[in-house]
Backbone and ligand atoms as CSV (ligand in chain L), in Angstrom:
chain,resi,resn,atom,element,x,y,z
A,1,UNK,N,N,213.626,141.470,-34.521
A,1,UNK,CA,C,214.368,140.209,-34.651
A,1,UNK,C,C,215.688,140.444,-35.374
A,2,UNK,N,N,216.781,139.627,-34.894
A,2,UNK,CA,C,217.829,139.901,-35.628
A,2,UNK,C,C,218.097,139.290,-37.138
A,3,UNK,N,N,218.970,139.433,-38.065
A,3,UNK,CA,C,218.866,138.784,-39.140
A,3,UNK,C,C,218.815,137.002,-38.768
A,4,UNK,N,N,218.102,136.353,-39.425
A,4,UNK,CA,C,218.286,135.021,-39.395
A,4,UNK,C,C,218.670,134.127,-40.878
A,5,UNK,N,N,219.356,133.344,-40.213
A,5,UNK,CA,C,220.190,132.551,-41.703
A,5,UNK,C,C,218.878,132.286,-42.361
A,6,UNK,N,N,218.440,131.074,-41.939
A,6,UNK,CA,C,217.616,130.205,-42.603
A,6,UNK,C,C,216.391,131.065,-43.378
A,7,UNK,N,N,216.046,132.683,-42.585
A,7,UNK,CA,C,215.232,132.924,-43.379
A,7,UNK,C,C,215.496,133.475,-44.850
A,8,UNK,N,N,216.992,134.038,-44.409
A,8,UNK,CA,C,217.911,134.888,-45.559
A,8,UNK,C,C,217.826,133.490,-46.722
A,9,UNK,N,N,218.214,132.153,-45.789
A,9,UNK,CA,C,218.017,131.286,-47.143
A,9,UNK,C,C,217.154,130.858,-48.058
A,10,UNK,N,N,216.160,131.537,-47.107
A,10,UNK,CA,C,214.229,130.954,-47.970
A,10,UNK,C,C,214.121,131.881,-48.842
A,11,UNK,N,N,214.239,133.550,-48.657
A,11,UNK,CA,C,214.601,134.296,-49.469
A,11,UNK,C,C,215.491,134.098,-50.890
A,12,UNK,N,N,216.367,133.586,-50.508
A,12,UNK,CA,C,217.591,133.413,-51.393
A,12,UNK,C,C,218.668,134.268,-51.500
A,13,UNK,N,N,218.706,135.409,-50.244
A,13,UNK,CA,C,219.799,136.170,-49.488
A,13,UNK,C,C,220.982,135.702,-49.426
A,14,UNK,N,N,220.507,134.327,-48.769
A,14,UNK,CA,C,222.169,132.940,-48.567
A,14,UNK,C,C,221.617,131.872,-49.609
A,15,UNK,N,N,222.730,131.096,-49.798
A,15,UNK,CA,C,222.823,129.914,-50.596
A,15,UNK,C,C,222.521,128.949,-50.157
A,16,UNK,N,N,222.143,127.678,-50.431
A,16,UNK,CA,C,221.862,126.343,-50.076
A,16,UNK,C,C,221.764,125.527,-51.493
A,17,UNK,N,N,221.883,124.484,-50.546
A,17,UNK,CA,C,221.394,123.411,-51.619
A,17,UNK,C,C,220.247,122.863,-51.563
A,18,UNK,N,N,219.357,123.457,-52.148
A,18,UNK,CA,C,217.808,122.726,-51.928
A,18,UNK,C,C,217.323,121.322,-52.371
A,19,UNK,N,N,216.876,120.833,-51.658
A,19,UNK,CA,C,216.296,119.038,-51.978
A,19,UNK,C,C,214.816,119.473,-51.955
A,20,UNK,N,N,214.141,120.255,-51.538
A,20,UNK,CA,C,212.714,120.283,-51.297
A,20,UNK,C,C,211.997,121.386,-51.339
A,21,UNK,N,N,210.971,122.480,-51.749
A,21,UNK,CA,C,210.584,123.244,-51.603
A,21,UNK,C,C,209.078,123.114,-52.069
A,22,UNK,N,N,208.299,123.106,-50.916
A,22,UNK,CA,C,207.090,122.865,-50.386
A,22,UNK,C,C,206.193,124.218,-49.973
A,23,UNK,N,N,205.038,124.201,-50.137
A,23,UNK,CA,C,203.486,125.362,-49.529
A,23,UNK,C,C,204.464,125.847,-48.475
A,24,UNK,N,N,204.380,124.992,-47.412
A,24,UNK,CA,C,204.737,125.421,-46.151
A,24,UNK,C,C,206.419,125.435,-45.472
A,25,UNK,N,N,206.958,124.269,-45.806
A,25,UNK,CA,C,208.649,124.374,-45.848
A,25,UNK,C,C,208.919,123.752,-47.248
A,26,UNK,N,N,210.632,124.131,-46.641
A,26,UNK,CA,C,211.543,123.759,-47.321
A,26,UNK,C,C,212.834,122.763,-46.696
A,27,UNK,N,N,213.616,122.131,-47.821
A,27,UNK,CA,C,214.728,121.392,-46.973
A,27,UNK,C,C,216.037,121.669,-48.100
A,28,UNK,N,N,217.155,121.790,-47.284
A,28,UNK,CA,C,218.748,121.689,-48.069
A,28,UNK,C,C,219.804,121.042,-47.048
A,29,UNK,N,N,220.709,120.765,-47.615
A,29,UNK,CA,C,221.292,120.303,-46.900
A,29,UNK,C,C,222.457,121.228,-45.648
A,30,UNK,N,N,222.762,120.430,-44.622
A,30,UNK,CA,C,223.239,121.227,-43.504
A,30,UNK,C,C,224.364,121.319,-44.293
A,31,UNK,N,N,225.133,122.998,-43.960
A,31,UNK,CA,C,226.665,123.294,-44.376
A,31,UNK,C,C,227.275,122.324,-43.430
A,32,UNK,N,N,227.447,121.835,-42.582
A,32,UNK,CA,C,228.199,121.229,-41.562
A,32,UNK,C,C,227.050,120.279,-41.221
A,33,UNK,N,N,227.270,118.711,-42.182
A,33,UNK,CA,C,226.525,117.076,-41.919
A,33,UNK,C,C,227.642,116.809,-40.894
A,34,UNK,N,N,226.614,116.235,-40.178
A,34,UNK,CA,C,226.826,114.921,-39.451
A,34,UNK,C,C,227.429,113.616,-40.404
A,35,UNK,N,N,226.654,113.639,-41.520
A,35,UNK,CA,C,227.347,112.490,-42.262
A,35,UNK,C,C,226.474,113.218,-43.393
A,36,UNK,N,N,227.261,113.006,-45.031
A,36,UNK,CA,C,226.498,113.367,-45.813
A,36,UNK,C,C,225.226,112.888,-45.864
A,37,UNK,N,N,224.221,113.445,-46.792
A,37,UNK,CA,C,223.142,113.711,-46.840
A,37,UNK,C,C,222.319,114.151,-45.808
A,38,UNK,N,N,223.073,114.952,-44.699
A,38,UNK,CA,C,222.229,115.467,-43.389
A,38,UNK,C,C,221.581,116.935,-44.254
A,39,UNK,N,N,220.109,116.676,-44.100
A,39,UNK,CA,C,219.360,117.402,-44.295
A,39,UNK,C,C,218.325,118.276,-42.816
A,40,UNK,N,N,218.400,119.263,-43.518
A,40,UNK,CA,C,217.518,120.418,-42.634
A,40,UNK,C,C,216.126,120.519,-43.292
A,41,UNK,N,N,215.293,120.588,-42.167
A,41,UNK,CA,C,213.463,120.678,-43.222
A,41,UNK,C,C,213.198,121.689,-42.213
A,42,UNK,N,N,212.859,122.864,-42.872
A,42,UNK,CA,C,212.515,124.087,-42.278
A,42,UNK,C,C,211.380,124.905,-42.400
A,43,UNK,N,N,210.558,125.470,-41.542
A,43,UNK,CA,C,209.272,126.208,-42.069
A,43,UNK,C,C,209.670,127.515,-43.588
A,44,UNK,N,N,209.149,127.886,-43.722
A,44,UNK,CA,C,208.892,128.889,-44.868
A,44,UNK,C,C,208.901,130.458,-44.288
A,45,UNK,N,N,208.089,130.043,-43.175
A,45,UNK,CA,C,207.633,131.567,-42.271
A,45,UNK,C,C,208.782,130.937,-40.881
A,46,UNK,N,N,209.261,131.826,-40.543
A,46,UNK,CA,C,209.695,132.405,-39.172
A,46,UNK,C,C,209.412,131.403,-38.232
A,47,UNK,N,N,209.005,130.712,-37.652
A,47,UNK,CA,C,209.024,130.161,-36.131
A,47,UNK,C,C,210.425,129.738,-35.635
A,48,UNK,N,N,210.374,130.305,-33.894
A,48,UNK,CA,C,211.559,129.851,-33.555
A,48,UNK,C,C,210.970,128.436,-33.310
A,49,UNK,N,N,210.287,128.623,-31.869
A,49,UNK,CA,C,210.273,127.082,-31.672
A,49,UNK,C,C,209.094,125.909,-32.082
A,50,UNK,N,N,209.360,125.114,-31.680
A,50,UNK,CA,C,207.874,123.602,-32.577
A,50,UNK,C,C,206.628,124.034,-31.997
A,51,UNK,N,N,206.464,124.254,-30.795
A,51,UNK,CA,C,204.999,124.530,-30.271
A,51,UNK,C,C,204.702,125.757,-30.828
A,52,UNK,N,N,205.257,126.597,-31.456
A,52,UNK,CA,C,204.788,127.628,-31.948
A,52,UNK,C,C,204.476,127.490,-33.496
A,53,UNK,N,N,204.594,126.507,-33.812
A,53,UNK,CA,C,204.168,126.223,-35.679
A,53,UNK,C,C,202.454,126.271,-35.878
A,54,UNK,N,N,201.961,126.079,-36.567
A,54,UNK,CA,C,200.826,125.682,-37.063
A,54,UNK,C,C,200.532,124.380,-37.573
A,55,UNK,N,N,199.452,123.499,-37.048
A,55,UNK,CA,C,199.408,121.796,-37.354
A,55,UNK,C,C,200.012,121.603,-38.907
A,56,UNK,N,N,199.341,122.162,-39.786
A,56,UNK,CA,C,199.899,122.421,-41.166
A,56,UNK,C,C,201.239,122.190,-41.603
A,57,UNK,N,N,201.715,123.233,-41.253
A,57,UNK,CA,C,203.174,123.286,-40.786
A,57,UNK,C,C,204.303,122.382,-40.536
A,58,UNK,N,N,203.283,121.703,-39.542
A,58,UNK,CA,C,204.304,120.558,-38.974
A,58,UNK,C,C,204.427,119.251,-39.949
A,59,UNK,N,N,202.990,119.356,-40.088
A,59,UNK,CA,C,202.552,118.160,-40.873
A,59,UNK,C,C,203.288,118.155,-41.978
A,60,UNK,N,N,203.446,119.343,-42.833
A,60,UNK,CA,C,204.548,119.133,-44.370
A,60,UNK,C,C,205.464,119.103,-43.901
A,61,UNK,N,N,206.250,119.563,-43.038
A,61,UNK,CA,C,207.691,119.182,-42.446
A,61,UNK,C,C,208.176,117.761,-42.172
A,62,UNK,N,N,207.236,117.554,-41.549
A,62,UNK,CA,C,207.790,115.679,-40.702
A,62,UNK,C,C,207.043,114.743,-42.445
A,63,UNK,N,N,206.295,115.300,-43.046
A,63,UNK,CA,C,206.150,114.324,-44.195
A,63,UNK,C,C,207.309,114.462,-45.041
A,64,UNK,N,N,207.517,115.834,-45.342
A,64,UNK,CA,C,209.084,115.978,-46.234
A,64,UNK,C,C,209.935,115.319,-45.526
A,65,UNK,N,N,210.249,115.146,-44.592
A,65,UNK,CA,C,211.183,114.492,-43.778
A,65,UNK,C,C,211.475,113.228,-44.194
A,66,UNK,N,N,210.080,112.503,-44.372
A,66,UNK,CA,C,209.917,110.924,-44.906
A,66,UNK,C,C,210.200,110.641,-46.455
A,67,UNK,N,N,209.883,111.815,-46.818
A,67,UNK,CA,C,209.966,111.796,-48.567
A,67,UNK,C,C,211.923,111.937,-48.408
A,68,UNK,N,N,211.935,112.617,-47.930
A,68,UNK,CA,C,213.647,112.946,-48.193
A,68,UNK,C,C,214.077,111.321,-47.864
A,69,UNK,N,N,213.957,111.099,-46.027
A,69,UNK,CA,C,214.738,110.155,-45.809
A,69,UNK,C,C,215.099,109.090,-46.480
A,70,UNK,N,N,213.318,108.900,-47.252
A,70,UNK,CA,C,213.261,107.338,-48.330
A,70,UNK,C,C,214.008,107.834,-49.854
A,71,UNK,N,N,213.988,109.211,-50.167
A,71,UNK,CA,C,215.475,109.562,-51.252
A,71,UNK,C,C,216.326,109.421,-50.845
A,72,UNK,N,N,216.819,109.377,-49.588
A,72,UNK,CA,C,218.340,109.326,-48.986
A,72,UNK,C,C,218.543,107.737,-49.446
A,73,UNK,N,N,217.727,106.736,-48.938
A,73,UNK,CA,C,217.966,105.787,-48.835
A,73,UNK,C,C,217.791,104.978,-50.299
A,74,UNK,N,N,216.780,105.187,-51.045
A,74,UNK,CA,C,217.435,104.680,-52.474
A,74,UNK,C,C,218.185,105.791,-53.282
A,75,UNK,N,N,219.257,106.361,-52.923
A,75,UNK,CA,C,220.126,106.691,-53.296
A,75,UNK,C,C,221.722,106.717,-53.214
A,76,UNK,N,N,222.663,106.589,-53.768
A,76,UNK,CA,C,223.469,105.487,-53.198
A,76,UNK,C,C,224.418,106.733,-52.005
A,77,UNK,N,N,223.810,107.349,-51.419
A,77,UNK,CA,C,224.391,108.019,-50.431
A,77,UNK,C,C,224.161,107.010,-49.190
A,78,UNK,N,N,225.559,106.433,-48.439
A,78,UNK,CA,C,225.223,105.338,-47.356
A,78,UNK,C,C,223.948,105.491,-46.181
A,79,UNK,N,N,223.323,104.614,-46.249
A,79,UNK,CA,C,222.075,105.256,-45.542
A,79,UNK,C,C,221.421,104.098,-44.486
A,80,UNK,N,N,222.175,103.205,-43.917
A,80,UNK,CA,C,221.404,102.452,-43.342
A,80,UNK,C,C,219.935,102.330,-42.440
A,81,UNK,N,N,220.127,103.673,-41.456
A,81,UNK,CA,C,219.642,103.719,-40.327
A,81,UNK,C,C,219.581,105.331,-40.503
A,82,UNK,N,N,218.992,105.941,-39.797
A,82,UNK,CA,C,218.666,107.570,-39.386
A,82,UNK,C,C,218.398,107.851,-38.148
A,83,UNK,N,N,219.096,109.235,-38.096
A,83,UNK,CA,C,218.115,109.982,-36.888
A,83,UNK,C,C,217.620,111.052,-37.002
A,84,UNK,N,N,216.173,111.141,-36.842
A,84,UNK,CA,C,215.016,112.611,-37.225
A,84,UNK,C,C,214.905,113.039,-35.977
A,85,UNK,N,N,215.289,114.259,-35.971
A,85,UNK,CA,C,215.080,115.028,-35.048
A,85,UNK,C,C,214.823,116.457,-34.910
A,86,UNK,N,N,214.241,116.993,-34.057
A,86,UNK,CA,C,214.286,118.413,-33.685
A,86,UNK,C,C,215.196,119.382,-32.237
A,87,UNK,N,N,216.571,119.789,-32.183
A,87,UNK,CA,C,216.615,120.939,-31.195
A,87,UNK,C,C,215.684,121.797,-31.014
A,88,UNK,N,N,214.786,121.356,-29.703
A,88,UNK,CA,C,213.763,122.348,-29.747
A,88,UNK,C,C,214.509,123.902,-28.171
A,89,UNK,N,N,214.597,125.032,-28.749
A,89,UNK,CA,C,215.391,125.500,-27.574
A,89,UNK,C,C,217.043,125.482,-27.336
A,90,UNK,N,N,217.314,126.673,-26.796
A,90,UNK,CA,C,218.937,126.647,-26.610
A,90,UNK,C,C,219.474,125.830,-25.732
A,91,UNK,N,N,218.529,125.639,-25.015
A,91,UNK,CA,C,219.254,124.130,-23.631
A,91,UNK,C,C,218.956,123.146,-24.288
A,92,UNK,N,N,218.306,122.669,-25.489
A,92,UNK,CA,C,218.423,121.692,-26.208
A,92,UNK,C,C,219.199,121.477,-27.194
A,93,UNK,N,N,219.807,122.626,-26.948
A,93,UNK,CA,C,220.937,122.493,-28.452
A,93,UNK,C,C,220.901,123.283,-29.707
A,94,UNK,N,N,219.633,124.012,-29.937
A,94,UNK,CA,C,219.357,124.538,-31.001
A,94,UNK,C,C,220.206,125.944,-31.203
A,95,UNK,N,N,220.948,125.890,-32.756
A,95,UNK,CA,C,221.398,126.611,-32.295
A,95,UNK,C,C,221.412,128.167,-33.504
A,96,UNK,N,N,220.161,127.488,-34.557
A,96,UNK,CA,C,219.540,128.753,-35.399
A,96,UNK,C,C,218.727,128.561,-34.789
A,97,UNK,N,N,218.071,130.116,-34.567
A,97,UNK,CA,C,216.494,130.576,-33.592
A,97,UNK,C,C,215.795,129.965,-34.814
A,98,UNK,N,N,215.639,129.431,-35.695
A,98,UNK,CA,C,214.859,129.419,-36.469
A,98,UNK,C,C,214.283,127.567,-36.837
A,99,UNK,N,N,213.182,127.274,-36.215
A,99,UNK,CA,C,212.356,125.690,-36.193
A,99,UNK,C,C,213.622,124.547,-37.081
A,100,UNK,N,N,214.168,123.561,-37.099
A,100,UNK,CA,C,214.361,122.989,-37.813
A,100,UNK,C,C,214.242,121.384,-37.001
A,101,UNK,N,N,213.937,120.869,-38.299
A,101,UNK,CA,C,214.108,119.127,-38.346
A,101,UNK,C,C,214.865,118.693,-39.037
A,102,UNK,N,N,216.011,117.816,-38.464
A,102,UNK,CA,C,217.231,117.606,-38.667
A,102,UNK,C,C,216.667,115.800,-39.514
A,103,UNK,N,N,217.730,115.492,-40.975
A,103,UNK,CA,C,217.019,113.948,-41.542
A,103,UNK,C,C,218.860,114.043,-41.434
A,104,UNK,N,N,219.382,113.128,-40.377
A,104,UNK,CA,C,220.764,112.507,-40.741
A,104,UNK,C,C,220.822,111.023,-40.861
A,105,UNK,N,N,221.474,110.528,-42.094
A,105,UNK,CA,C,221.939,109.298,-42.775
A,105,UNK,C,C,222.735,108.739,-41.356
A,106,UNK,N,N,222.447,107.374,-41.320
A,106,UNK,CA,C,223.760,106.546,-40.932
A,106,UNK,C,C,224.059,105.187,-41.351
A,107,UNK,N,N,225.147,104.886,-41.150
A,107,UNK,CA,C,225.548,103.717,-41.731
A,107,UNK,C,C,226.875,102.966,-40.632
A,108,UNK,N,N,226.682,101.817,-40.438
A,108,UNK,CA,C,227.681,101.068,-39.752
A,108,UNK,C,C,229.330,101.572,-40.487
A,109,UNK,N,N,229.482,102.058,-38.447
A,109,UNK,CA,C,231.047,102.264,-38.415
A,109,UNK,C,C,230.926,104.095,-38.932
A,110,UNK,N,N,229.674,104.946,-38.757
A,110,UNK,CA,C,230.052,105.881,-38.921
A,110,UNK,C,C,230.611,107.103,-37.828
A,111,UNK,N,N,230.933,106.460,-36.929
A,111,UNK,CA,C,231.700,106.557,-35.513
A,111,UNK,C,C,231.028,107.697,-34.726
A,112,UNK,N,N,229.462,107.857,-35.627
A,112,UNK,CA,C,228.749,109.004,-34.564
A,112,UNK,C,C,228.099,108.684,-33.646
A,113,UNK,N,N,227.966,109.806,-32.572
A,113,UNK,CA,C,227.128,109.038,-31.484
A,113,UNK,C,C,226.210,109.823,-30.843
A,114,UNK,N,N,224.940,109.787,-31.040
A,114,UNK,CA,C,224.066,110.428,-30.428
A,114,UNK,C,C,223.475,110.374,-28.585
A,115,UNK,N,N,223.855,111.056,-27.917
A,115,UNK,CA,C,224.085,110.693,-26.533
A,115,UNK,C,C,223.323,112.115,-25.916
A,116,UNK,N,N,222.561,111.408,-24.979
A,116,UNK,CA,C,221.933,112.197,-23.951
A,116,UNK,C,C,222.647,112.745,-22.488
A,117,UNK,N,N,222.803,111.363,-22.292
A,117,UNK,CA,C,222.964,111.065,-20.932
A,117,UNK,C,C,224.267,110.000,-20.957
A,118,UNK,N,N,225.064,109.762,-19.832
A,118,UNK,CA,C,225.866,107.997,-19.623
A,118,UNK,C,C,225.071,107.235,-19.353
A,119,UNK,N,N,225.614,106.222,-19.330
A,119,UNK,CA,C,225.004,104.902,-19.175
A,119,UNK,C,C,224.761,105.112,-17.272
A,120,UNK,N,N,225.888,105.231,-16.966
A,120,UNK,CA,C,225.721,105.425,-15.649
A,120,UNK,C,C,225.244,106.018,-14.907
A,121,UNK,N,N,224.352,107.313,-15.532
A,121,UNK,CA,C,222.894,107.937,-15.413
A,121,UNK,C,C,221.709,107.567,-15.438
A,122,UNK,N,N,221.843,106.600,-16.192
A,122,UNK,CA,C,220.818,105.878,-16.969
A,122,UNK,C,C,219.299,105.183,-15.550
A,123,UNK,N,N,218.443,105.881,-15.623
A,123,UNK,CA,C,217.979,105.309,-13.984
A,123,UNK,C,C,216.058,104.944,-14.694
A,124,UNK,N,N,216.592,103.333,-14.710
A,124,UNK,CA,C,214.792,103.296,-14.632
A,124,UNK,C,C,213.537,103.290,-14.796
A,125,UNK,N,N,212.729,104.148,-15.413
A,125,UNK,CA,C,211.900,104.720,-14.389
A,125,UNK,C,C,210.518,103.618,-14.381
A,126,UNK,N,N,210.062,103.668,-13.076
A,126,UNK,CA,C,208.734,102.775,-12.549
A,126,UNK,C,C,207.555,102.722,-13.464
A,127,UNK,N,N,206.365,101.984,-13.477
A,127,UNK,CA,C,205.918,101.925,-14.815
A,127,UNK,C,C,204.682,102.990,-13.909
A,128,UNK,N,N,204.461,103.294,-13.110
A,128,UNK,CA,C,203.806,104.324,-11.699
A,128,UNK,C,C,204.388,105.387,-12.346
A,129,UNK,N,N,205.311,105.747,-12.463
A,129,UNK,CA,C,205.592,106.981,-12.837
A,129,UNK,C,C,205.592,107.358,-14.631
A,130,UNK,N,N,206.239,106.866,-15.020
A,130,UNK,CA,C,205.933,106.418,-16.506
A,130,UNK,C,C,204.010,106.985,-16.867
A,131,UNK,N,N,203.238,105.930,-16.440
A,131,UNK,CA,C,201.963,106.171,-16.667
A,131,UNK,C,C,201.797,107.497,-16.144
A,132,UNK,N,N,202.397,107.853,-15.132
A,132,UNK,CA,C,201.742,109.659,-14.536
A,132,UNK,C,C,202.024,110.719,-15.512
A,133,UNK,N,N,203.248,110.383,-16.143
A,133,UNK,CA,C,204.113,111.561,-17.214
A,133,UNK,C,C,203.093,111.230,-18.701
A,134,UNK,N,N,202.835,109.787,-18.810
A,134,UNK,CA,C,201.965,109.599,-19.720
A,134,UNK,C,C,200.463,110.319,-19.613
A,135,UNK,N,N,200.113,110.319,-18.543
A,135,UNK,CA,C,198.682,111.249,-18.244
A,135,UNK,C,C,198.979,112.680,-18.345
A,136,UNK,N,N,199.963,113.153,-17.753
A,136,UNK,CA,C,200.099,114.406,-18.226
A,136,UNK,C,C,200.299,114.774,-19.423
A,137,UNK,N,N,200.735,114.031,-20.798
A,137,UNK,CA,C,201.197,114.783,-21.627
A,137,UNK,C,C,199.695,113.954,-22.471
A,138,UNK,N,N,199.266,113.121,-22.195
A,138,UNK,CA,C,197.800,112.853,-23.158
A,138,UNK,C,C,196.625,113.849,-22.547
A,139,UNK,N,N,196.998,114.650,-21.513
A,139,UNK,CA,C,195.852,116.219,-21.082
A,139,UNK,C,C,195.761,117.009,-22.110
A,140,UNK,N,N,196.810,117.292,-22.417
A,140,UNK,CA,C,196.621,118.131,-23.915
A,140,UNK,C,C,196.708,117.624,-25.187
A,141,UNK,N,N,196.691,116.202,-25.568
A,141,UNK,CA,C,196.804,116.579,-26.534
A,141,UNK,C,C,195.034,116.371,-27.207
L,1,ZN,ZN,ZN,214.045,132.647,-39.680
């Protein structure tokens, strides 16, 4: 594997600013927010991608996530609204090999915009098909 930031940062190789350090992850904030207080919650160990974590794993991650977000928000860093997320994959955007869950702050008029698709893409879908994608993904879990 090649060197990776985030692990150099768990180490303490690279710098951060830590908000969290947990059994299983950790969180600091991104060098480059979306809007301040954009936080990163990251495993401890190595995984690139989410299906490859351990339930454990996930579970202290997306809870730190909640612990942070609700510090974001009684704290007077502007915090109206959020978006939690994961780049899972390079066609998704990700762009350290290394798992992260993204906690970004928002607040009216912060002129960001989280976008998939246009509007004029935007197609649908039947509640027939809907329920089929729904059967497939309740097979596994
Ligand atoms: Zn790593």
């Amino acid at each position: 594997m090649d060197r990776c930031l985030f692990c150099d940062i768990i180490s303490g190789a690279s710098e951060a600013s830590f908000v969290y350090k947990g059994k299983y992850c950790s969180a600091f904030l991104d060098l480059f927010p979306i809007n301040p207080g954009h936080t990163i919650v990251i495993p401890n160990q190595h995984f690139t991608l989410f299906e490859s974590m351990p339930e454990e794993v996930v579970s202290e991650m997306f809870i730190a996530a909640q612990k942070i977000y609700k510090a974001i928000i009684s704290s007077d860093i502007p915090c109206d609204a959020g978006n939690i997320f994961i780049s899972n994959g390079k066609i998704a955007g990700q762009e350290v090999e290394h798992c992260h869950l993204h906690v970004v702050p928002r607040y009216p008029g912060d002129k960001k915009l989280m976008k998939f698709i246009s509007k004029e893409e935007i197609i649908k879908s039947y509640r027939v098909q809907l329920d089929k994608i729904a059967k497939q993904i309740k097979k596994f879990l």
